[in-house]
Backbone as XML, in Angstrom:
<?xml version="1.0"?>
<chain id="A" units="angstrom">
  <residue number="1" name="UNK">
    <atom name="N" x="-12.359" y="-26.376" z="-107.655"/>
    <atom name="CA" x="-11.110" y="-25.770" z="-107.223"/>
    <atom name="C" x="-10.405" y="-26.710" z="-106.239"/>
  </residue>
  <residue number="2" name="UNK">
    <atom name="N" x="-9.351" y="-26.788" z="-106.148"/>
    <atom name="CA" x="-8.455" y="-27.724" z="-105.441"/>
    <atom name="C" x="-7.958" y="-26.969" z="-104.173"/>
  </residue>
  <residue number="3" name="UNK">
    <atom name="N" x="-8.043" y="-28.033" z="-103.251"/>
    <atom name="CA" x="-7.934" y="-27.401" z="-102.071"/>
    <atom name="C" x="-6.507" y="-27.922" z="-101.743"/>
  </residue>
  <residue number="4" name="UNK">
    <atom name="N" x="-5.713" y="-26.748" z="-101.350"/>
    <atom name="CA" x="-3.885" y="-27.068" z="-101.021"/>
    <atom name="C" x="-3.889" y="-26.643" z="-99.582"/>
  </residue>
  <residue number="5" name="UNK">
    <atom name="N" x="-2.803" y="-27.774" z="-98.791"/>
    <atom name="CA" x="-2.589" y="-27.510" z="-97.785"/>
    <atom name="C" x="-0.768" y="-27.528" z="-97.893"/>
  </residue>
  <residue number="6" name="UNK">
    <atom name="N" x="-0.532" y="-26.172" z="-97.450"/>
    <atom name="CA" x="0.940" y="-25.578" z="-97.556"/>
    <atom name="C" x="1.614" y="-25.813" z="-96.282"/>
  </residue>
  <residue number="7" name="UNK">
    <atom name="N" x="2.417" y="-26.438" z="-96.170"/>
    <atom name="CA" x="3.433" y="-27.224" z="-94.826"/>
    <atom name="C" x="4.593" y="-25.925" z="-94.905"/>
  </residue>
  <residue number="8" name="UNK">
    <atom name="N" x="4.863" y="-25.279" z="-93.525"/>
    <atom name="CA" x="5.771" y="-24.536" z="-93.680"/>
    <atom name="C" x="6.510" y="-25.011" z="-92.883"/>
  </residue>
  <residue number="9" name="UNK">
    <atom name="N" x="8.176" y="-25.561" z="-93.173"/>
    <atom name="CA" x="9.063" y="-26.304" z="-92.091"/>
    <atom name="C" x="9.146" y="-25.609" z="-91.274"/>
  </residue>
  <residue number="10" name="UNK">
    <atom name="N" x="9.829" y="-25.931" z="-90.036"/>
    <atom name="CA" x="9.495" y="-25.242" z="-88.576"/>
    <atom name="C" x="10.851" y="-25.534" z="-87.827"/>
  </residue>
  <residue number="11" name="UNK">
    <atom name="N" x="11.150" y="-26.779" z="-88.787"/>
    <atom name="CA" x="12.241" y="-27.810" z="-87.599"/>
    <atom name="C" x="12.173" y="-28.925" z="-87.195"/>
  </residue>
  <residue number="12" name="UNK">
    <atom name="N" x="12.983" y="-29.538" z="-86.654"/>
    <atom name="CA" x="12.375" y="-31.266" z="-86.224"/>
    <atom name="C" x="12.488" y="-31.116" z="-84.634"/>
  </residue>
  <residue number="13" name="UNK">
    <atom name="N" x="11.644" y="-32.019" z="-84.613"/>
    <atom name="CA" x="11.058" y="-32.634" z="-83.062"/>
    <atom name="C" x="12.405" y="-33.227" z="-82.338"/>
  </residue>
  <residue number="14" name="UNK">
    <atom name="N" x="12.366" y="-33.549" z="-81.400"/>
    <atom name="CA" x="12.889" y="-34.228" z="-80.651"/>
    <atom name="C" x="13.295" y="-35.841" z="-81.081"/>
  </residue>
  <residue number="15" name="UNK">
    <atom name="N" x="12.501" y="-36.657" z="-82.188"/>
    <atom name="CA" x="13.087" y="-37.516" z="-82.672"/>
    <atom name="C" x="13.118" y="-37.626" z="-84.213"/>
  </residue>
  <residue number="16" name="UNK">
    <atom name="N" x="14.116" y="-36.346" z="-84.280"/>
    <atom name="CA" x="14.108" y="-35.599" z="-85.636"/>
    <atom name="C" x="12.892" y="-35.774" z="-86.538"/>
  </residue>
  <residue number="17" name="UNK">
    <atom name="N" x="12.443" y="-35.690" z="-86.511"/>
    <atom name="CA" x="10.691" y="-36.150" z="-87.566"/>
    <atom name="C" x="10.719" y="-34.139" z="-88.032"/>
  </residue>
  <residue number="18" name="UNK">
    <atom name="N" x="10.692" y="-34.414" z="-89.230"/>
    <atom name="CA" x="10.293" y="-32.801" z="-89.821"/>
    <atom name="C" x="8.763" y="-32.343" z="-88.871"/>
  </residue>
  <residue number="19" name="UNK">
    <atom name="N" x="9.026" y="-31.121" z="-88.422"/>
    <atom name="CA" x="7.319" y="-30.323" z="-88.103"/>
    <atom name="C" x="7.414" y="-29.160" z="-89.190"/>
  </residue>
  <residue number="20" name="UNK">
    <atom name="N" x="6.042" y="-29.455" z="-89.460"/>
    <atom name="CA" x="5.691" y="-27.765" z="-90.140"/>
    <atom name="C" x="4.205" y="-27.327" z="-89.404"/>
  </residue>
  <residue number="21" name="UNK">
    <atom name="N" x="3.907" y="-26.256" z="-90.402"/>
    <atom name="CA" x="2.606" y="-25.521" z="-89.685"/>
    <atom name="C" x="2.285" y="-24.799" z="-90.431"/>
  </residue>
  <residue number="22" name="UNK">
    <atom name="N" x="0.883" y="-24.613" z="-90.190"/>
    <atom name="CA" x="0.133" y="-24.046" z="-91.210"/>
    <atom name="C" x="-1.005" y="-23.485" z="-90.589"/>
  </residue>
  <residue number="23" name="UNK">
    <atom name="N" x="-1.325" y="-22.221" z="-90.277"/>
    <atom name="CA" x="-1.913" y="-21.482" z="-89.672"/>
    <atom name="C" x="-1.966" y="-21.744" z="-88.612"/>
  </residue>
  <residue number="24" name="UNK">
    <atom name="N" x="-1.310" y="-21.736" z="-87.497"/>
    <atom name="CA" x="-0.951" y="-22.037" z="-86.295"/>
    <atom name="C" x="-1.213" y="-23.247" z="-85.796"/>
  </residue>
  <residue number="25" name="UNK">
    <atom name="N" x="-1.294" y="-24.409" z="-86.825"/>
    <atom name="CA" x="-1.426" y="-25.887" z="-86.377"/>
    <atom name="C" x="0.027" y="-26.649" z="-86.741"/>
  </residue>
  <residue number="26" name="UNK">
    <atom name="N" x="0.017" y="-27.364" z="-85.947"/>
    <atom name="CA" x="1.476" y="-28.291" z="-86.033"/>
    <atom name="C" x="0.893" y="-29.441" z="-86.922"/>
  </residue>
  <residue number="27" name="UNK">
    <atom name="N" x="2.218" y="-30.060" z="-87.751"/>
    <atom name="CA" x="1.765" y="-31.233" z="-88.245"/>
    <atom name="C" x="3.286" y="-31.757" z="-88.268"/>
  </residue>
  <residue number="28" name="UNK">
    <atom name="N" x="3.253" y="-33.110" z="-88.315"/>
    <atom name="CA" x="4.911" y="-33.692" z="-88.485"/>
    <atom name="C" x="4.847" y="-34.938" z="-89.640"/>
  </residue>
  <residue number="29" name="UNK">
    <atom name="N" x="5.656" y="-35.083" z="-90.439"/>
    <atom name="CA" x="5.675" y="-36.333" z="-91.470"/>
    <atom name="C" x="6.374" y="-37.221" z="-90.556"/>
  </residue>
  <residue number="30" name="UNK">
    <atom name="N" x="5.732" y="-38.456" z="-90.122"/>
    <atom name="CA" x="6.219" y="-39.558" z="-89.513"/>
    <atom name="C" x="6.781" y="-40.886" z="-89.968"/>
  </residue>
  <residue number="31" name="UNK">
    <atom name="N" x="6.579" y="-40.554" z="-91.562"/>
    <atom name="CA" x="7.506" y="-41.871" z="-92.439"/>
    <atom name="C" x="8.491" y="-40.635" z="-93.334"/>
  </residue>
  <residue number="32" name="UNK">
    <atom name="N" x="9.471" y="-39.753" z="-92.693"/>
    <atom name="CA" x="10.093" y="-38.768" z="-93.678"/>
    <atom name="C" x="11.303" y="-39.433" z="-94.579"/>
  </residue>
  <residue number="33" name="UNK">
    <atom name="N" x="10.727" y="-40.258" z="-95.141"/>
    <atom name="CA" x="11.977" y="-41.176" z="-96.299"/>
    <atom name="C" x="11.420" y="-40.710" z="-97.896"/>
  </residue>
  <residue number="34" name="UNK">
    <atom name="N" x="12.616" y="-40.643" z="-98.669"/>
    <atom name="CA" x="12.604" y="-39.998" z="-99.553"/>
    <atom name="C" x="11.692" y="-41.320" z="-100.732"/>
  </residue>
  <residue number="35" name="UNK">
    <atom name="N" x="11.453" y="-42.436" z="-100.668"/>
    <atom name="CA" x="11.440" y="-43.601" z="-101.153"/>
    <atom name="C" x="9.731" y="-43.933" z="-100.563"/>
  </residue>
  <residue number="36" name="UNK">
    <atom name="N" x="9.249" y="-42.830" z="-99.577"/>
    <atom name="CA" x="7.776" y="-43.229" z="-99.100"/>
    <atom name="C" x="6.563" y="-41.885" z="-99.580"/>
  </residue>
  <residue number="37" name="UNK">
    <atom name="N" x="5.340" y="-42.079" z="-99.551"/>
    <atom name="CA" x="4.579" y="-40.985" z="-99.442"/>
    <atom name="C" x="4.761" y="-40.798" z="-98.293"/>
  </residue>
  <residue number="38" name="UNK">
    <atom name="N" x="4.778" y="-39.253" z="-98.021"/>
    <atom name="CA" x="4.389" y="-38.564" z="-96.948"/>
    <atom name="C" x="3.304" y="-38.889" z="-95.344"/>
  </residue>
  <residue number="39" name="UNK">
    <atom name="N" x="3.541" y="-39.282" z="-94.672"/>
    <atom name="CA" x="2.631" y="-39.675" z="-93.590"/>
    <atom name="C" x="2.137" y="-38.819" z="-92.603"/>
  </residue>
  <residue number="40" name="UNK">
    <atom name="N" x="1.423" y="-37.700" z="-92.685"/>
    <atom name="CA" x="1.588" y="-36.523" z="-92.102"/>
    <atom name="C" x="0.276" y="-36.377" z="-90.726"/>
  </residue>
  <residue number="41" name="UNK">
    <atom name="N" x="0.677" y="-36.027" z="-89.858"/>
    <atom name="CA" x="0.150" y="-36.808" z="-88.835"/>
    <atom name="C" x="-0.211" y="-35.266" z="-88.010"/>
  </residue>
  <residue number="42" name="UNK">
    <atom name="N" x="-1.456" y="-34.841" z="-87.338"/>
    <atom name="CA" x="-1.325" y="-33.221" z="-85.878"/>
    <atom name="C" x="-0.423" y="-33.782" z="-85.251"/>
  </residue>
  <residue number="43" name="UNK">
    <atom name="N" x="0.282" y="-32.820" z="-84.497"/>
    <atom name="CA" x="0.619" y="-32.822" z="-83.177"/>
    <atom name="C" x="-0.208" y="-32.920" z="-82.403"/>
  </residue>
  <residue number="44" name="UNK">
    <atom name="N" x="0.101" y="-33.984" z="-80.992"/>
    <atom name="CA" x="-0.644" y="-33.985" z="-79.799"/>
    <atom name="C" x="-0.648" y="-32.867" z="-79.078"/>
  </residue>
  <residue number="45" name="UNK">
    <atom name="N" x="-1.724" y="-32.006" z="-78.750"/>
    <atom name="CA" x="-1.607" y="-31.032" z="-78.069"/>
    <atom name="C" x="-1.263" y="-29.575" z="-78.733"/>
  </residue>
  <residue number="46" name="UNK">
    <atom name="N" x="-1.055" y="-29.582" z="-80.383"/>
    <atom name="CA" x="-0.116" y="-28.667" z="-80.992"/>
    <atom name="C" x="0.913" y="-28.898" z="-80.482"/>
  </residue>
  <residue number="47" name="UNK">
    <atom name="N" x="1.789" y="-29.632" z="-79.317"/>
    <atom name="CA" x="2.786" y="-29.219" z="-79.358"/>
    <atom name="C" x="3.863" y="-29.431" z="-80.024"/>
  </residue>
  <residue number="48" name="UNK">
    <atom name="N" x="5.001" y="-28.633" z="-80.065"/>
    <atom name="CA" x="6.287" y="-29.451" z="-81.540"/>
    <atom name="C" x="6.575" y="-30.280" z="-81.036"/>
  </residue>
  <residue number="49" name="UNK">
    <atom name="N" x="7.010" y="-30.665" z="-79.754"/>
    <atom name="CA" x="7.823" y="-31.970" z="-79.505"/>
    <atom name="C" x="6.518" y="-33.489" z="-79.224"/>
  </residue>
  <residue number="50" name="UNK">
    <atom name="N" x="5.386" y="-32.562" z="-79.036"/>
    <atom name="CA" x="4.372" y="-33.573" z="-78.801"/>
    <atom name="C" x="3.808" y="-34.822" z="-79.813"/>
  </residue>
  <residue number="51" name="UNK">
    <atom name="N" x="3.940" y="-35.989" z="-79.236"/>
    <atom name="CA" x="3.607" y="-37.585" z="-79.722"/>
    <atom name="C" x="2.404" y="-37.356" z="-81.418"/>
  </residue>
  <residue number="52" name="UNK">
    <atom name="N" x="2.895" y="-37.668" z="-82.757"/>
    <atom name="CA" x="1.729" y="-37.775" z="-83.740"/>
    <atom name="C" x="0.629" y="-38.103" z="-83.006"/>
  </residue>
  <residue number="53" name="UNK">
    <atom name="N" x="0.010" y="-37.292" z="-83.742"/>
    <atom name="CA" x="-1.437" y="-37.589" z="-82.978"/>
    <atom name="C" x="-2.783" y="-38.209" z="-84.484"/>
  </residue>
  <residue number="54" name="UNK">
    <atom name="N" x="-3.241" y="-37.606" z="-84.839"/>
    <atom name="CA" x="-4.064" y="-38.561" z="-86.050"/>
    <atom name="C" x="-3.433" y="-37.932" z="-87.084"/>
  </residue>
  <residue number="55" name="UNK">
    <atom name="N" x="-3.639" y="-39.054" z="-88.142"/>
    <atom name="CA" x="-3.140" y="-39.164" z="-89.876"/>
    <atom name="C" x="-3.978" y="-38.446" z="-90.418"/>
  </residue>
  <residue number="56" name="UNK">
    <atom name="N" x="-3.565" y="-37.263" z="-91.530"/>
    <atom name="CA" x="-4.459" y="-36.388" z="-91.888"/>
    <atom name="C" x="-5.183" y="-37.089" z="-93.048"/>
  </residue>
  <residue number="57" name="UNK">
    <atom name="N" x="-4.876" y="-38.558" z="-93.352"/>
    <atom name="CA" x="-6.126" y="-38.994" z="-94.115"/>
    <atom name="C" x="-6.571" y="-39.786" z="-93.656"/>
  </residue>
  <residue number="58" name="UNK">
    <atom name="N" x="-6.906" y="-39.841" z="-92.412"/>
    <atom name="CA" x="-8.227" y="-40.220" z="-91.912"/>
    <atom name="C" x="-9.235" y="-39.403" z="-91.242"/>
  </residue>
  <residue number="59" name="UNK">
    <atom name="N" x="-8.694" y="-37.684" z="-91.564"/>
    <atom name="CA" x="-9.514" y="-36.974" z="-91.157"/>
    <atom name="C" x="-10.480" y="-36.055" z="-92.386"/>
  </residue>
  <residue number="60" name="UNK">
    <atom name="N" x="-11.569" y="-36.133" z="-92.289"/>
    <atom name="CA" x="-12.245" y="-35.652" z="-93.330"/>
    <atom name="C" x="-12.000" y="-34.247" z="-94.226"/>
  </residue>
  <residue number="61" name="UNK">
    <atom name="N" x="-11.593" y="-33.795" z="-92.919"/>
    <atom name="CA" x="-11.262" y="-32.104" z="-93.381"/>
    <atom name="C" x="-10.142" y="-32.054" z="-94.509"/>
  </residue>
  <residue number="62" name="UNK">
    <atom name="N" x="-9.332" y="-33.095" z="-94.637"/>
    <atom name="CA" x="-8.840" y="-33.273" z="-95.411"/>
    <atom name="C" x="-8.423" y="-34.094" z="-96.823"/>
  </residue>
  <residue number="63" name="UNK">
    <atom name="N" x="-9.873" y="-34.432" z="-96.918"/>
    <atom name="CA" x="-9.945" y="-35.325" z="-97.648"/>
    <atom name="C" x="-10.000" y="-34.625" z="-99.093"/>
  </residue>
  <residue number="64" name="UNK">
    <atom name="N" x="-9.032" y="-35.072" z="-100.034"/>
    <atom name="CA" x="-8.996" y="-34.387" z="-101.303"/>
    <atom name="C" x="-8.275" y="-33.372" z="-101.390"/>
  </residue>
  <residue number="65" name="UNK">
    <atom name="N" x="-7.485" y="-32.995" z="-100.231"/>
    <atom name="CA" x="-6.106" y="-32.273" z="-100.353"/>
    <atom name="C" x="-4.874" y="-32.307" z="-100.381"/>
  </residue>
  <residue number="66" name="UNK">
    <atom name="N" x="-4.598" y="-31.412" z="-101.360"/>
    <atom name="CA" x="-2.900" y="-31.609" z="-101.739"/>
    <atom name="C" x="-2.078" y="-31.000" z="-100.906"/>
  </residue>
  <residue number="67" name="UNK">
    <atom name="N" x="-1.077" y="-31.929" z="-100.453"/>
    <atom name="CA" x="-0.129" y="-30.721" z="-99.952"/>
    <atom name="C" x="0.979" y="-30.597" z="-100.451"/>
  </residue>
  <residue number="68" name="UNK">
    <atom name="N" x="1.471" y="-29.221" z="-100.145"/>
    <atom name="CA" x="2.908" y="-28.373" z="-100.566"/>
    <atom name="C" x="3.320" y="-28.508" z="-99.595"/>
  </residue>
  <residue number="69" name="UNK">
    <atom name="N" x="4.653" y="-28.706" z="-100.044"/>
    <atom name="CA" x="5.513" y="-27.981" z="-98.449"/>
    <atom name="C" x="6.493" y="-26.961" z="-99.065"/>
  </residue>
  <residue number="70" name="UNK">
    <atom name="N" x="6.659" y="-25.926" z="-97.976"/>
    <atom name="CA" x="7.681" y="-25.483" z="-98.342"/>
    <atom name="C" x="8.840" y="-25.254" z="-96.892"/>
  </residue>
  <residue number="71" name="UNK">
    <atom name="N" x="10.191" y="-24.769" z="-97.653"/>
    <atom name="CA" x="9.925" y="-24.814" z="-99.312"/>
    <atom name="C" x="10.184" y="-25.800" z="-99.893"/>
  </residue>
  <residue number="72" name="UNK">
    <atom name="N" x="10.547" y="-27.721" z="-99.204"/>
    <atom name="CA" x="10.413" y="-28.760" z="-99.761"/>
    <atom name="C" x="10.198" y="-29.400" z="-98.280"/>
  </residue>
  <residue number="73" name="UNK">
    <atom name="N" x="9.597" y="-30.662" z="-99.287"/>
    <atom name="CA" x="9.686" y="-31.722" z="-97.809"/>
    <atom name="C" x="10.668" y="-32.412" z="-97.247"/>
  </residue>
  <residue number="74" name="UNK">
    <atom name="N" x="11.288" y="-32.161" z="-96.093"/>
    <atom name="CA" x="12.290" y="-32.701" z="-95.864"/>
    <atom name="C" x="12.590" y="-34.003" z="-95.098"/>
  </residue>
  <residue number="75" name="UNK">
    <atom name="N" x="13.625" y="-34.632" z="-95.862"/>
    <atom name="CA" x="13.595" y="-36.163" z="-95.674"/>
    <atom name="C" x="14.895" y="-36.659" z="-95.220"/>
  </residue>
  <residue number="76" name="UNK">
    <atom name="N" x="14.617" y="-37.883" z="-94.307"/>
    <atom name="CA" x="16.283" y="-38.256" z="-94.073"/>
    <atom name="C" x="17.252" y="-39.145" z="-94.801"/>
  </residue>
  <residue number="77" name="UNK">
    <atom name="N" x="16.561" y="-39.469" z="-95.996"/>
    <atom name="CA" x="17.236" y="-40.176" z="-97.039"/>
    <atom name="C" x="16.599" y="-40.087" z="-97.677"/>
  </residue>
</chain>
């Protein structure tokens, strides 16, 4: 069975970078170009405006998961 991780937009940060969340964890795409994969990074601290903190593929828990966003991923070009 495939394990999905569902991005729900939230809003952008302080240096517009999309945040979403997903069961009360923050995450932000830090390369949000329409022309890149996704670079999806925790928040430091959970917080929204707070500095990317680690790349969710270098964390195990996520290794082999897809993500959705909804209700799309949003990009600045």
């Amino acid at each position: 069975m495939e394990k999905v991780l569902v991005l729900n937009y939230v809003g952008n940060d302080s240096f517009s970078r999309p945040v979403y969340e997903n069961d009360g964890k923050l995450y932000v795409d830090v390369e949000p170009l329409s022309d890149c994969e996704p670079n999806i990074c925790t928040k430091m601290y959970n917080h929204f405006n707070g500095e990317p903190d680690t790349s969710i593929q270098y964390m195990k828990q996520y290794e082999g998961v897809k993500i959705e966003f909804n209700p799309k991923r949003i990009v600045w070009r």
